[in-house]
C-alpha atoms as a printed R data frame, in Angstrom:
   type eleno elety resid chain resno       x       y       z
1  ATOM     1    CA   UNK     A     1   5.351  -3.047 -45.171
2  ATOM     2    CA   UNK     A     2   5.992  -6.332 -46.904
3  ATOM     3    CA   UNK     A     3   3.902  -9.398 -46.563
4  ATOM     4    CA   UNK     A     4   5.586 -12.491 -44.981
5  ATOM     5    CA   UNK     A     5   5.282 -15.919 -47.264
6  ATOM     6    CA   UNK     A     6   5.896 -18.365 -44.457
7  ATOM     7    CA   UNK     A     7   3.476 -16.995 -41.957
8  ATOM     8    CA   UNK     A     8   0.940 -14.786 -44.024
9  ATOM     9    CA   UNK     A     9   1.979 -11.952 -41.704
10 ATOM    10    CA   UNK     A    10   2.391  -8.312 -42.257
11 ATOM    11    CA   UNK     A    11   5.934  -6.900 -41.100
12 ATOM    12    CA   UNK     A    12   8.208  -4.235 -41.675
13 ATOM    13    CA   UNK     A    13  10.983  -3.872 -43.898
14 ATOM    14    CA   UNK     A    14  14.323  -4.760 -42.361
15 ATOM    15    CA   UNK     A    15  16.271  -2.356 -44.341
16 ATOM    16    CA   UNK     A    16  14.595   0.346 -42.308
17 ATOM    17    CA   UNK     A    17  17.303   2.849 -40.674
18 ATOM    18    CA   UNK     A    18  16.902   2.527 -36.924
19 ATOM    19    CA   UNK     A    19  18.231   5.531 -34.412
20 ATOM    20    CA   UNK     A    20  21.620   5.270 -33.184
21 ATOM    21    CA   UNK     A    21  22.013   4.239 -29.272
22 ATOM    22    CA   UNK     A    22  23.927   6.706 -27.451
23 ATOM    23    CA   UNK     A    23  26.910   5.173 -26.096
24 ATOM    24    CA   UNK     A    24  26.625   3.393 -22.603
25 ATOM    25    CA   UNK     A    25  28.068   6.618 -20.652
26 ATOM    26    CA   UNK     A    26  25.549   8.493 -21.701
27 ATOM    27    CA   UNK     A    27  22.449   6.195 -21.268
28 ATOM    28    CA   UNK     A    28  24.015   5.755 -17.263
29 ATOM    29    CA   UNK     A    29  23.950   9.473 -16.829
30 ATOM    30    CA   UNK     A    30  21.043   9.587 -18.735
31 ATOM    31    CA   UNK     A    31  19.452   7.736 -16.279
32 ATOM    32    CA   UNK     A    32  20.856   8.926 -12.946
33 ATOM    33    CA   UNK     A    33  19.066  12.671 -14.405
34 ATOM    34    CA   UNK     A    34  16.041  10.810 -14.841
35 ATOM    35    CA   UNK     A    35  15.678   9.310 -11.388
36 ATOM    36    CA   UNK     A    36  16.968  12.711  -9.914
37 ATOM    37    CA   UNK     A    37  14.131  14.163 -11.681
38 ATOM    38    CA   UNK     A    38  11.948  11.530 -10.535
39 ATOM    39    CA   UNK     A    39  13.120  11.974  -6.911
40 ATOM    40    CA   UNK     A    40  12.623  15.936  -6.575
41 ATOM    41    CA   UNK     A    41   8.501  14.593  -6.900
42 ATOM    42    CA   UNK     A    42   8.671  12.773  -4.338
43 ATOM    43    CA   UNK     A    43   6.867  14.288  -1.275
44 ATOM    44    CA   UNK     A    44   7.111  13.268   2.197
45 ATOM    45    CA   UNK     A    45   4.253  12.361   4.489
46 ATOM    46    CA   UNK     A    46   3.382  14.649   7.267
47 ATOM    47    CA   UNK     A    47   4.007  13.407  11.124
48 ATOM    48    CA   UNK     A    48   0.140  12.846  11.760
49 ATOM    49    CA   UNK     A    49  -0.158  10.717   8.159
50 ATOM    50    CA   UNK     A    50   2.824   8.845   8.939
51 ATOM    51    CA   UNK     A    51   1.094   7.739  12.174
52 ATOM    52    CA   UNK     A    52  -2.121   7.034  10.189
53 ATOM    53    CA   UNK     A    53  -0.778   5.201   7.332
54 ATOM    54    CA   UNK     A    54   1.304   2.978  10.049
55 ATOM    55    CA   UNK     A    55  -1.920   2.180  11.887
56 ATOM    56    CA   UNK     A    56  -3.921   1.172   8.662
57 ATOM    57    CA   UNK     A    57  -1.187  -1.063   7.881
58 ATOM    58    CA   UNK     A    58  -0.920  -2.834  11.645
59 ATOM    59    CA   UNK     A    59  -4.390  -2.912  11.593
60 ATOM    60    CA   UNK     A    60  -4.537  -4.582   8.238
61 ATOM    61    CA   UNK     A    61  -1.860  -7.197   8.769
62 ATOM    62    CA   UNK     A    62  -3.862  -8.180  12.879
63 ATOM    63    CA   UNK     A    63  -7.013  -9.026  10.737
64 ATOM    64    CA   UNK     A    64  -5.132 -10.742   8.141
65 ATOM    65    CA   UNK     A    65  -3.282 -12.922  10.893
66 ATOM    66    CA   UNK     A    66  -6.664 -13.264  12.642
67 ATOM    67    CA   UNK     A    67  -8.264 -14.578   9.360
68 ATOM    68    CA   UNK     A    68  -5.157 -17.189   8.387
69 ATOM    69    CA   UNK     A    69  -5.214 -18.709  12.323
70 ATOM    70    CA   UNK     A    70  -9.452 -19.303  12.119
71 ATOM    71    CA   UNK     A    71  -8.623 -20.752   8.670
72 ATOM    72    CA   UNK     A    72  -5.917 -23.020  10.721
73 ATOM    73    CA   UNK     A    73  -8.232 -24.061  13.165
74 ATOM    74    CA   UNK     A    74 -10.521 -24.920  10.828
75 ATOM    75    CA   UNK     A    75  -8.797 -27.105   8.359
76 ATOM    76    CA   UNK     A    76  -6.779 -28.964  11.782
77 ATOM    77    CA   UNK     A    77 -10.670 -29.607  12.841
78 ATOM    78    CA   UNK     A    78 -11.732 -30.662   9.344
79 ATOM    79    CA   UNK     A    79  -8.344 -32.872   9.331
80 ATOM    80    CA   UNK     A    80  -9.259 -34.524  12.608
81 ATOM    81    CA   UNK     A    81 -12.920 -35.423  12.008
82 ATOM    82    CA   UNK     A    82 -11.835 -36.765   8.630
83 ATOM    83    CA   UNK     A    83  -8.760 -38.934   9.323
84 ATOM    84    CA   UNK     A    84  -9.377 -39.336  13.547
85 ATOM    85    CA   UNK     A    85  -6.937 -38.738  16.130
86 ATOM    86    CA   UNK     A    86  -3.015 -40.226  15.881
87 ATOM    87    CA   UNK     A    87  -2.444 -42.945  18.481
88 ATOM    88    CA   UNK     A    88  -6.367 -43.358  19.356
């Protein structure tokens, strides 16, 4: 470790021997192993928690419509007592 001048900061050495890359062929297959490996732990959902999961998810998104069309309403009613009605 050596102490910077400028900045009062502690850094290391940059004469320190750094590992070699492998070459680009071998990081890609490198990394097509790794997401094959990745992959084989994948497990897939049974018929009855597919059905489940699906229904969570519809239900989630009707109550998240729901809440964005009261907030609607509300801010066009809040717009319209505060500014009045266009033409009247």
């Amino acid at each position: 470790m050596v102490q910077d001048e400028a900045k009062n900061d502690v850094v290391a050495k940059s004469d320190a021997r750094r590992e070699k890359k492998p070459n680009i062929f071998a990081r890609i297959v490198l990394f097509i192993r790794q997401v094959i490996a990745e992959l084989r732990k994948v497990v897939t959902p049974t018929r009855q928690e597919l059905v489940k999961f699906t229904a969570v998810v519809l239900g989630f998104v009707i109550v998240m419509m729901a809440v964005v069309y009261g907030l609607d309403l509300l801010f066009v009613w809040l717009t319209t007592v505060v500014f009045g009605t266009p033409g009247a």
